[in-house]
PDB file of the backbone (N, CA, C, O) and the ligand in Angstrom, with CONECT records:
HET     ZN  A 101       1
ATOM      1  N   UNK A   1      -8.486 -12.032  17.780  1.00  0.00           N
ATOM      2  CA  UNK A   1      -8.736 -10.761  17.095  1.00  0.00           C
ATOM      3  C   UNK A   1      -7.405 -10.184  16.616  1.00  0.00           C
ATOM      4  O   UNK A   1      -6.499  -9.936  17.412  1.00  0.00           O
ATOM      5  N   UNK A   2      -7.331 -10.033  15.667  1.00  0.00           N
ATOM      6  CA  UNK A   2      -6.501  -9.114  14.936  1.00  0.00           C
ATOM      7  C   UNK A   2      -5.890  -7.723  15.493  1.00  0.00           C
ATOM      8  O   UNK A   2      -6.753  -6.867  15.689  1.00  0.00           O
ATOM      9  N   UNK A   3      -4.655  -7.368  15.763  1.00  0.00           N
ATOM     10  CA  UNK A   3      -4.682  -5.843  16.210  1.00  0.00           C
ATOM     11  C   UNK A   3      -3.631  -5.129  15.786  1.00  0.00           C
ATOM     12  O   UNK A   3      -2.778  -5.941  15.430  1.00  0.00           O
ATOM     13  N   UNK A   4      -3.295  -4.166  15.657  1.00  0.00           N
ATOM     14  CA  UNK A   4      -2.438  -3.418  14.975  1.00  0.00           C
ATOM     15  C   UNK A   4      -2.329  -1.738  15.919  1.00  0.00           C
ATOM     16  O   UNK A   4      -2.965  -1.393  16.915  1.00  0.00           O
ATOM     17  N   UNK A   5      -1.465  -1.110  15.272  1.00  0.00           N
ATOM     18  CA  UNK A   5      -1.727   0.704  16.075  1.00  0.00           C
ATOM     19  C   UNK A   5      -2.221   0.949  15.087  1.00  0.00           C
ATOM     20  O   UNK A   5      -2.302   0.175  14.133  1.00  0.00           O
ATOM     21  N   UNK A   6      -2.822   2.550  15.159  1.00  0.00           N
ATOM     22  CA  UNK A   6      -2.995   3.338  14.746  1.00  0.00           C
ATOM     23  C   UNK A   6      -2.338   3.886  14.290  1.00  0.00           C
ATOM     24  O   UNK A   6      -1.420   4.198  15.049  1.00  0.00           O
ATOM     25  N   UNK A   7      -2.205   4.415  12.919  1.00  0.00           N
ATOM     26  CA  UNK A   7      -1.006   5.077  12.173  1.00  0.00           C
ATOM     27  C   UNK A   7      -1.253   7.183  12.657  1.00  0.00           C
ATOM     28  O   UNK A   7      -0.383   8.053  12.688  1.00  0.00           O
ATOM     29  N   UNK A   8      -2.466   7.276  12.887  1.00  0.00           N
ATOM     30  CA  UNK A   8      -2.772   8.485  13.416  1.00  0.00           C
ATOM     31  C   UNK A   8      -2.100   8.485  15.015  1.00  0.00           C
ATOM     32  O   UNK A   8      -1.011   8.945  15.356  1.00  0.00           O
ATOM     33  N   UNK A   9      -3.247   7.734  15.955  1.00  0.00           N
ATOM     34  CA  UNK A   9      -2.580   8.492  17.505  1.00  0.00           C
ATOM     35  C   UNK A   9      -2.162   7.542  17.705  1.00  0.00           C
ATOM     36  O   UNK A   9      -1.479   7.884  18.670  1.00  0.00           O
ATOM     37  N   UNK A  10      -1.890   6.090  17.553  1.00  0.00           N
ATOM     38  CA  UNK A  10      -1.062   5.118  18.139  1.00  0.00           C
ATOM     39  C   UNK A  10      -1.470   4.422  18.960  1.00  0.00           C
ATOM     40  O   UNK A  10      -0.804   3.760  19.756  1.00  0.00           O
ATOM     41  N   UNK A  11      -2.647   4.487  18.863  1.00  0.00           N
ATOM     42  CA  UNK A  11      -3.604   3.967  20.240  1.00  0.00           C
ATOM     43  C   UNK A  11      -4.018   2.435  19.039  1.00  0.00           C
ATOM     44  O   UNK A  11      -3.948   2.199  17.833  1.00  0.00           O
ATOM     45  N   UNK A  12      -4.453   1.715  20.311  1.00  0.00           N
ATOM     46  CA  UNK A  12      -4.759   0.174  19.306  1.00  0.00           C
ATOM     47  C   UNK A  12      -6.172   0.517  18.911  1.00  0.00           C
ATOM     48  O   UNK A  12      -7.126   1.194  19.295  1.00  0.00           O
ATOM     49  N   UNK A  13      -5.635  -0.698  17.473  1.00  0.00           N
ATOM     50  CA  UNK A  13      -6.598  -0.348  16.880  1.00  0.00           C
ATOM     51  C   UNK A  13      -6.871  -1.627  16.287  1.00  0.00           C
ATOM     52  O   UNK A  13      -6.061  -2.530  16.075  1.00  0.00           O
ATOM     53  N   UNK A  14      -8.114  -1.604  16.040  1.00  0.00           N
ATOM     54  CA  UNK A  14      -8.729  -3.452  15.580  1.00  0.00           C
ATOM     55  C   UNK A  14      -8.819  -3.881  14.556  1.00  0.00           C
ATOM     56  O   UNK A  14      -9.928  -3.512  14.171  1.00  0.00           O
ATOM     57  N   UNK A  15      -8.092  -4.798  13.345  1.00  0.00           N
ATOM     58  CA  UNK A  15      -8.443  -4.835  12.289  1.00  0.00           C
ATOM     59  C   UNK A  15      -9.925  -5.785  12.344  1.00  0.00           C
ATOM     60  O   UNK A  15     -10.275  -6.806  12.935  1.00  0.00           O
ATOM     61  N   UNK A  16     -10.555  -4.835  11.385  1.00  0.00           N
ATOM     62  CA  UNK A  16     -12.112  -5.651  11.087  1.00  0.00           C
ATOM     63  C   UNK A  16     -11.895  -6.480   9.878  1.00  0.00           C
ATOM     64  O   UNK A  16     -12.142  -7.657  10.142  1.00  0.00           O
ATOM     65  N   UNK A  17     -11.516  -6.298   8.620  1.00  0.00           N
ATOM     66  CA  UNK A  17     -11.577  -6.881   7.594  1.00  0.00           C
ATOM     67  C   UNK A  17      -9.694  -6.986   7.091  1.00  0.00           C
ATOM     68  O   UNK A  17      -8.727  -6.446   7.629  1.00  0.00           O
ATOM     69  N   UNK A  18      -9.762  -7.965   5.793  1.00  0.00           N
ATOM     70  CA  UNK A  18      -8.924  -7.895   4.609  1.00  0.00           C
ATOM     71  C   UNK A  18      -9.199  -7.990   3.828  1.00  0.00           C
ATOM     72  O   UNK A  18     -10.295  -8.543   3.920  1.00  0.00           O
ATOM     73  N   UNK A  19      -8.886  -7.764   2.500  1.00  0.00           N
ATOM     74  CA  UNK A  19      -9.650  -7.945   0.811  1.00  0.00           C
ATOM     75  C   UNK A  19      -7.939  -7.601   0.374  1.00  0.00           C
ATOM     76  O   UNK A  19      -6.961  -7.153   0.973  1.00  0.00           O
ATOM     77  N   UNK A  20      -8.186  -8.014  -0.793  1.00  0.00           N
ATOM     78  CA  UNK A  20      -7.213  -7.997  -1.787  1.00  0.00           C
ATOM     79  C   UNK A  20      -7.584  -7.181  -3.117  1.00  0.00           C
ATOM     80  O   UNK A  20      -8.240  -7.777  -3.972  1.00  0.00           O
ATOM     81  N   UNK A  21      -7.263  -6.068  -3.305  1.00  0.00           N
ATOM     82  CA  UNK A  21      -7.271  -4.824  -3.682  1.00  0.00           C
ATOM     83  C   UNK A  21      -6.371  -4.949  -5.324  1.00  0.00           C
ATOM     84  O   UNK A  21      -5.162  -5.157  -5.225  1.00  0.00           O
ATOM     85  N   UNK A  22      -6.778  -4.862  -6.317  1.00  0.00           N
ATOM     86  CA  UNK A  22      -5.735  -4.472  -7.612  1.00  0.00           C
ATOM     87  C   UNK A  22      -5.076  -3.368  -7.313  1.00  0.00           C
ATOM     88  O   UNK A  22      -5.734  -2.477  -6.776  1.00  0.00           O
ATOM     89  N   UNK A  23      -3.475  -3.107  -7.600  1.00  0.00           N
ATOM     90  CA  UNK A  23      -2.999  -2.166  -7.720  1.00  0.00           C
ATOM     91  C   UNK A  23      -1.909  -2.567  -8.562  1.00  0.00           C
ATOM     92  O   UNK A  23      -1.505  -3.687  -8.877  1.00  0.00           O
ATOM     93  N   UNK A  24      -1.360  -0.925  -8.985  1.00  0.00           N
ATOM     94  CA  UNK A  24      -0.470  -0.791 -10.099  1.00  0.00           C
ATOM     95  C   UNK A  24       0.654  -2.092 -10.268  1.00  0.00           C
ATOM     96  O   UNK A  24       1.202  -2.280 -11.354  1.00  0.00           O
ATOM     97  N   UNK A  25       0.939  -2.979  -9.057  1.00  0.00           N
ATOM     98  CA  UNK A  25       1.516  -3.601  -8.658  1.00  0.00           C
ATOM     99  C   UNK A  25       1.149  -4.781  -8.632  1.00  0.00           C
ATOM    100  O   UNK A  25       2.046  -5.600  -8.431  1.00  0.00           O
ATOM    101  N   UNK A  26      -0.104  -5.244  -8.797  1.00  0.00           N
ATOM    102  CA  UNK A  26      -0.883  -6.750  -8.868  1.00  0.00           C
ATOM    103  C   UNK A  26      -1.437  -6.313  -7.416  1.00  0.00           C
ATOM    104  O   UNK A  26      -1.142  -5.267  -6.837  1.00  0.00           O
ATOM    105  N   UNK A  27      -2.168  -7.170  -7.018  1.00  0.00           N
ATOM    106  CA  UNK A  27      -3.102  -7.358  -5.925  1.00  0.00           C
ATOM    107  C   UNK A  27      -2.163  -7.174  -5.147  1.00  0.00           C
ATOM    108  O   UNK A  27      -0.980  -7.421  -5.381  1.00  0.00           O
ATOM    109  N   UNK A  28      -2.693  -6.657  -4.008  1.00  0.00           N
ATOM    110  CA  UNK A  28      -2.208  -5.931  -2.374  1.00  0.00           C
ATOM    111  C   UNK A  28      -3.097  -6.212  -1.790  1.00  0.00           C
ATOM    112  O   UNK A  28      -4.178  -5.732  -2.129  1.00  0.00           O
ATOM    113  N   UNK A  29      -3.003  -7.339  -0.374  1.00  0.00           N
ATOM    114  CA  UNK A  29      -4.062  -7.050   0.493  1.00  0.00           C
ATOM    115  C   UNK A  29      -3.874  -5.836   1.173  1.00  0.00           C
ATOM    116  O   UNK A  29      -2.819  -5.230   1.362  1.00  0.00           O
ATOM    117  N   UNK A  30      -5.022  -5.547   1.523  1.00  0.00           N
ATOM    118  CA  UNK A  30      -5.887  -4.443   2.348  1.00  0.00           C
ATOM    119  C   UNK A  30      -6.292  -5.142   3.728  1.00  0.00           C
ATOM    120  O   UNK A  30      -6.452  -6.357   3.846  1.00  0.00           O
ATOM    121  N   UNK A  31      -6.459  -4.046   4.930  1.00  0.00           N
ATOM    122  CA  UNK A  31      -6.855  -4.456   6.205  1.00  0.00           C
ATOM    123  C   UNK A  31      -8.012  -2.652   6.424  1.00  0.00           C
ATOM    124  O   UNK A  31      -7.649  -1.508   6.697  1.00  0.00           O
ATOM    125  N   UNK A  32      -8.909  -3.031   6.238  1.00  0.00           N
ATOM    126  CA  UNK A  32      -9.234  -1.833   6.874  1.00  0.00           C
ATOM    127  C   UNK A  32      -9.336  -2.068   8.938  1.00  0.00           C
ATOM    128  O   UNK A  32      -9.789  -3.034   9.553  1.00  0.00           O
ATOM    129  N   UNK A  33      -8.876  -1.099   9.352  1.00  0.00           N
ATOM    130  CA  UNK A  33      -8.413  -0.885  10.701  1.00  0.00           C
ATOM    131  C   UNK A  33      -8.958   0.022  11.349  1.00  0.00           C
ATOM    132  O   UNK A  33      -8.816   1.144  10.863  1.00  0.00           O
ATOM    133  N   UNK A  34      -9.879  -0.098  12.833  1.00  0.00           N
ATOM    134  CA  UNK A  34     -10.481   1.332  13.177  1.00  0.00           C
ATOM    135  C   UNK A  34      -9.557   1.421  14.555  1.00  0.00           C
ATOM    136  O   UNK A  34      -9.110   0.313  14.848  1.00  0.00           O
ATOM    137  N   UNK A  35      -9.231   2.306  15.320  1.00  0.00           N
ATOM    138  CA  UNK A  35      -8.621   2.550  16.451  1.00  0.00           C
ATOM    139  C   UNK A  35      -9.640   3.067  17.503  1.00  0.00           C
ATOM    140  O   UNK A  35     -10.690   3.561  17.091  1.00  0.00           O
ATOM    141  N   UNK A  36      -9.439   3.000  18.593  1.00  0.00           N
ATOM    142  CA  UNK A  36     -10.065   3.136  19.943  1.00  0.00           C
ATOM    143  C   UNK A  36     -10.601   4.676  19.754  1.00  0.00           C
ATOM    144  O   UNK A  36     -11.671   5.065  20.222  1.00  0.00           O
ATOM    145  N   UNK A  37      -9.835   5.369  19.112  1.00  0.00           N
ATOM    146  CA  UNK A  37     -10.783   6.514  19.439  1.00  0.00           C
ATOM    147  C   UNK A  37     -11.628   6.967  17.935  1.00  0.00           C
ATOM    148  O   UNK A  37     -11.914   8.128  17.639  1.00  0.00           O
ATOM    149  N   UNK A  38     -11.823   6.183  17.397  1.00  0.00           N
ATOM    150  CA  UNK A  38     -12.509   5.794  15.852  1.00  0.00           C
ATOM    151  C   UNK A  38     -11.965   6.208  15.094  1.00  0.00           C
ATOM    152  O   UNK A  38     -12.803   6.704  14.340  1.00  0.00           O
ATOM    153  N   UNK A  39     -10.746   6.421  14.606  1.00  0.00           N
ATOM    154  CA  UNK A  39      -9.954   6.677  13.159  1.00  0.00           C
ATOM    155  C   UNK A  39     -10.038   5.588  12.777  1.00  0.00           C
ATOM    156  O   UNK A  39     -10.195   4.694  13.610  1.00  0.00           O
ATOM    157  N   UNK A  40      -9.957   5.244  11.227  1.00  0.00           N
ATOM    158  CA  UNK A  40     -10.334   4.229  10.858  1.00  0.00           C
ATOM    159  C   UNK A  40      -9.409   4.461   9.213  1.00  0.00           C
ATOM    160  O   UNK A  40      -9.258   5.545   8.649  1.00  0.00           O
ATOM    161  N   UNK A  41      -8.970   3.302   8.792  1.00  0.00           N
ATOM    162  CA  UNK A  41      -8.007   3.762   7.417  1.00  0.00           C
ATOM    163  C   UNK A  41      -7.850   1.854   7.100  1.00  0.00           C
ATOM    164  O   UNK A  41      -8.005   0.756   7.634  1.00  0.00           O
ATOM    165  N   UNK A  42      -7.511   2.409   6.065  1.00  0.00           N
ATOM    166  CA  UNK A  42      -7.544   1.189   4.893  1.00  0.00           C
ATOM    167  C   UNK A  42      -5.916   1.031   4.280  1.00  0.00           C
ATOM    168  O   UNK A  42      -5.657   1.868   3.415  1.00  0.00           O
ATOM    169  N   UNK A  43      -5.203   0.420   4.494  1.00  0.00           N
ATOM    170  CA  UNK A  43      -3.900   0.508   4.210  1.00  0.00           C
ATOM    171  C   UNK A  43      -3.742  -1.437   4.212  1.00  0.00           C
ATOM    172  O   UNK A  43      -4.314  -2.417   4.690  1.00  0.00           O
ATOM    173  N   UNK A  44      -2.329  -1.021   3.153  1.00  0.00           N
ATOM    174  CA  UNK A  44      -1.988  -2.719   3.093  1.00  0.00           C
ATOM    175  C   UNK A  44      -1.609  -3.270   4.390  1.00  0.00           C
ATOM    176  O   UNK A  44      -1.515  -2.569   5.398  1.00  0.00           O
ATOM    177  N   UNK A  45      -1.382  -4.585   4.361  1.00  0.00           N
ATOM    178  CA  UNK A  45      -1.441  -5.259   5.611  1.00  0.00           C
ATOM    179  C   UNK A  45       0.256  -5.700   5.761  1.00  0.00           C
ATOM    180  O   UNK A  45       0.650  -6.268   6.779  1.00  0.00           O
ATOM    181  N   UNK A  46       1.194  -5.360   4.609  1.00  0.00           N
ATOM    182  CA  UNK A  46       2.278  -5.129   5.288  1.00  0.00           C
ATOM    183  C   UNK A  46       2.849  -3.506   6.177  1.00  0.00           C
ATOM    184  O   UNK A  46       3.925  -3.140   6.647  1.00  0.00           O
ATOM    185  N   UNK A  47       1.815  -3.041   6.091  1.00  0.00           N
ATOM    186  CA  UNK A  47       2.150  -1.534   6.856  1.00  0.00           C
ATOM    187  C   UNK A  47       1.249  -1.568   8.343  1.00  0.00           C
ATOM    188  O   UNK A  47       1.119  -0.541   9.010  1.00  0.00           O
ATOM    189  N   UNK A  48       0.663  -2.857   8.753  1.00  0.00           N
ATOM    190  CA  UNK A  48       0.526  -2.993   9.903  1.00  0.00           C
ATOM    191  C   UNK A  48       1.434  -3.468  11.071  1.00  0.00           C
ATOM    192  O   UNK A  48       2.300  -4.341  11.127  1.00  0.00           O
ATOM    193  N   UNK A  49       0.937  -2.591  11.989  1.00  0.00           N
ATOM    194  CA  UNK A  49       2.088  -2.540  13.325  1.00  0.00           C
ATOM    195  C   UNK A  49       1.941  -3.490  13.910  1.00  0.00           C
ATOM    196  O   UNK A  49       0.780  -3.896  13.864  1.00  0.00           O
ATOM    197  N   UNK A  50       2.734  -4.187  14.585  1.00  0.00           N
ATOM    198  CA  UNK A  50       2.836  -4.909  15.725  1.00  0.00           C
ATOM    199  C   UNK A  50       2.342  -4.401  16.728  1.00  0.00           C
ATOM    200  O   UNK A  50       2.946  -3.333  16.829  1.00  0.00           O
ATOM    201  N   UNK A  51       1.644  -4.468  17.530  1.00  0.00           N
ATOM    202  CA  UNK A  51       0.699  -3.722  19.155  1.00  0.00           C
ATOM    203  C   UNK A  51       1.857  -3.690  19.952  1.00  0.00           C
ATOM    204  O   UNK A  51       2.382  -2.599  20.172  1.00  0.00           O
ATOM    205  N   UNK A  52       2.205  -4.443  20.292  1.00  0.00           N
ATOM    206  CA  UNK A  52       3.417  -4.817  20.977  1.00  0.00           C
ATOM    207  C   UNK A  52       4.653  -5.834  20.834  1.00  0.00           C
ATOM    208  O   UNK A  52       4.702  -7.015  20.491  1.00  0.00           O
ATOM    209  N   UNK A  53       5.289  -5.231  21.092  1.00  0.00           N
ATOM    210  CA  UNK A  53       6.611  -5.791  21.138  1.00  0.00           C
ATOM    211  C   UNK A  53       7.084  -6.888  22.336  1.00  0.00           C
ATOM    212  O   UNK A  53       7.765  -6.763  23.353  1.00  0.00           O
ATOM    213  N   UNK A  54       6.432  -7.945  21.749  1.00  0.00           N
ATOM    214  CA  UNK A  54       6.380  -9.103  22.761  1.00  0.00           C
ATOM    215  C   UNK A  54       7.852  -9.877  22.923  1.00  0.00           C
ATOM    216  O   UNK A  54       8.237 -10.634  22.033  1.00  0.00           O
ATOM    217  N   UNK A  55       8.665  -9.627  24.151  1.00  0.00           N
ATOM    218  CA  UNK A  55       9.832 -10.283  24.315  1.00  0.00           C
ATOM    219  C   UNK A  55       9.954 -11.900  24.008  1.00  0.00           C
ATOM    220  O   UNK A  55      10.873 -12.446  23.397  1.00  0.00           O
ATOM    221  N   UNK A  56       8.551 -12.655  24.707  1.00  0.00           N
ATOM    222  CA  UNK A  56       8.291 -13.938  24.182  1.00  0.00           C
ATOM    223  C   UNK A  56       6.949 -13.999  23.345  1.00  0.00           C
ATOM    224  O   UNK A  56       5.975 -13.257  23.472  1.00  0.00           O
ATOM    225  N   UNK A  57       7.114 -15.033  22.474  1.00  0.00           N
ATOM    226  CA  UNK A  57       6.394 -15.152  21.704  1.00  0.00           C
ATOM    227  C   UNK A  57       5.301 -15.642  21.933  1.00  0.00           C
ATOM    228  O   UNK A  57       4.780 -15.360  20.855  1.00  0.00           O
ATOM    229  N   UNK A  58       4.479 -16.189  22.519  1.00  0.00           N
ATOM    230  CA  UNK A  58       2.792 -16.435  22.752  1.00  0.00           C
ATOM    231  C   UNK A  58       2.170 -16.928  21.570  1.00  0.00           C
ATOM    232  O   UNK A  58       1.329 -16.041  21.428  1.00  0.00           O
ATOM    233  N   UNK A  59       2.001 -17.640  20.708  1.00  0.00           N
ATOM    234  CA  UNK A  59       1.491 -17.859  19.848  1.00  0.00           C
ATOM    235  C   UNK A  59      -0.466 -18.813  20.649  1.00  0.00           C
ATOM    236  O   UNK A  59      -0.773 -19.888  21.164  1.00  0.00           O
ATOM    237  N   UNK A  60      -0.987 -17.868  20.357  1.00  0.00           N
ATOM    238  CA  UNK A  60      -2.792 -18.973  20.602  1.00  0.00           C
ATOM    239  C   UNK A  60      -3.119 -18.975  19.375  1.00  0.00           C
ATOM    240  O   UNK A  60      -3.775 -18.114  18.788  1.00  0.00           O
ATOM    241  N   UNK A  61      -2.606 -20.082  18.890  1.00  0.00           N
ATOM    242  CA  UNK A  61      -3.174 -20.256  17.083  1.00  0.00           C
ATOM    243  C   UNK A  61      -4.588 -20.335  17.330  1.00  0.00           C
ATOM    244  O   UNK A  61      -4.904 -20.715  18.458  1.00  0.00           O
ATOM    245  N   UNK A  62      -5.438 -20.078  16.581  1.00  0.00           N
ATOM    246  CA  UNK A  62      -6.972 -21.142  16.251  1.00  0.00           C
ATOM    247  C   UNK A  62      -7.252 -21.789  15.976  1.00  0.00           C
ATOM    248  O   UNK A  62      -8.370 -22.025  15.519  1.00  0.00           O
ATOM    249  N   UNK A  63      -6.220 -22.547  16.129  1.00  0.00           N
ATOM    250  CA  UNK A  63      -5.836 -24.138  15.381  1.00  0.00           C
ATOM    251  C   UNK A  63      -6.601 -24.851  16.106  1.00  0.00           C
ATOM    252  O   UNK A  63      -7.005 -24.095  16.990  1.00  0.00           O
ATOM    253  N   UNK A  64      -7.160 -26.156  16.290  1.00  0.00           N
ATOM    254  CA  UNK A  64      -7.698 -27.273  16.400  1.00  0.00           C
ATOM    255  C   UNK A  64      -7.122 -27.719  17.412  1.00  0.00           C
ATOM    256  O   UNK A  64      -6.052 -28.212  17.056  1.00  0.00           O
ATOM    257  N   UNK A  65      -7.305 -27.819  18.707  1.00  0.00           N
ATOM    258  CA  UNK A  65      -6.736 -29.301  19.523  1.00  0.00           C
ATOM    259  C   UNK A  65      -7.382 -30.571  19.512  1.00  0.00           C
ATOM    260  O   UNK A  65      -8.042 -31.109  20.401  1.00  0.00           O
ATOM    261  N   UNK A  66      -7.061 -31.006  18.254  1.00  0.00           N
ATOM    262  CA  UNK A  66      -7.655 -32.587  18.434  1.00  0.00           C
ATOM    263  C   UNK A  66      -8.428 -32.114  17.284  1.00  0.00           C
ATOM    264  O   UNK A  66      -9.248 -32.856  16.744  1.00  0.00           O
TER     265      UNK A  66
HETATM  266 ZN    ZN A 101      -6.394   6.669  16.153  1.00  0.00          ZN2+
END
């Protein structure tokens, strides 16, 4: 699952979707994002937060074993 903060209270928040949006700029993806206490906002997906600041990296791709 996808996760990001909340740009309101900072509390995590889940991205549900992405789409790729026209703007003045050519296409921008979009993430719409709802947070734990239901704020919910639509912003590009380079203005999503990191949840945490993981000292090591953890990667669980969804990649395929085998
Ligand atoms: Zn919030």
């Amino acid at each position: 699952m996808d996760t990001t903060l909340c740009p309101d209270c900072g509390a995590l928040a889940e991205v549900q979707w992405r789409d790729v949006m026209e703007s003045t700029d050519g296409p921008i993806e979009h993430a719409k994002i709802m947070c734990v206490s239901g704020h919910w906002f639509l912003l590009p997906v380079e203005h999503l937060v990191q949840p945490t600041p993981t000292p090591v990296e953890r990667r669980r791709s969804p990649a395929r074993w085998g």
